[in-house]
C-alpha positions in Angstrom: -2.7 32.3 -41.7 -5.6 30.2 -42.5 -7.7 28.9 -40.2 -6.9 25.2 -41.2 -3.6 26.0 -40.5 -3.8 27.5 -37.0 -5.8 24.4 -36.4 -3.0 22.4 -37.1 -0.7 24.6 -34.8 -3.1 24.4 -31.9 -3.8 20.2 -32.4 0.4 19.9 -32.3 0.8 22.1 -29.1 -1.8 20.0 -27.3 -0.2 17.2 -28.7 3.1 18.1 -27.5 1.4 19.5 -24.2 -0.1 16.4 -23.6 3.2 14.1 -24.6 5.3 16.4 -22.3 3.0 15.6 -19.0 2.4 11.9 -19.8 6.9 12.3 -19.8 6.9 14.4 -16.9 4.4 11.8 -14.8 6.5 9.1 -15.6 10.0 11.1 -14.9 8.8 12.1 -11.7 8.2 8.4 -10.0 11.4 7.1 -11.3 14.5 7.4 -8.6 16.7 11.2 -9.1 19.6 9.9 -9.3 19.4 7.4 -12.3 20.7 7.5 -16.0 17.0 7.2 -17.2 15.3 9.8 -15.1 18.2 12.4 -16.4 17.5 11.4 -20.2 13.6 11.7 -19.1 14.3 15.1 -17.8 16.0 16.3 -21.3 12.8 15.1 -23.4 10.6 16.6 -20.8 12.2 20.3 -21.5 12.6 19.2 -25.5 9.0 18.7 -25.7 8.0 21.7 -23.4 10.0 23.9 -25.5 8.9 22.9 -28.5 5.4 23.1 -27.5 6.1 26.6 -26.4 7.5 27.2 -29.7 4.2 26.7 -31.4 2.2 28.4 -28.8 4.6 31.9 -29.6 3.7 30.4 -33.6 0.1 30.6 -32.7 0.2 34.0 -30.6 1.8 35.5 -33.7 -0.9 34.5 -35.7 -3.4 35.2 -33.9 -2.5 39.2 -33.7 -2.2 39.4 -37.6 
């Protein structure tokens, strides 16, 4: 891969890094046992494992 393009992969897995903990901040001061903190909760991992996906992405390309 090009370095332009594992540019790219790193500025979205901060990006997604950074979205996930703003999420996670927020999900954590809301009360457990509400509607809202369970949907929180989903994104939260949705966004954590998509930023894990690019970091594997970036690993990868990194060893080639």
């Amino acid at each position: 891969m090009t370095d332009l393009v594992l540019k790219e992969l790193r500025f979205r897995h901060a990006q997604l890094d950074l979205r996930a903990e703003r999420l996670r901040h927020v999900w954590r001061t809301l009360p457990a046992t509400g509607p809202r903190a369970a949907a929180l909760g989903r994104q939260v991992k949705e966004i954590q494992a998509q930023a894990d996906n690019y970091a594997a992405l970036i690993e990868k390309a990194e060893e080639m």
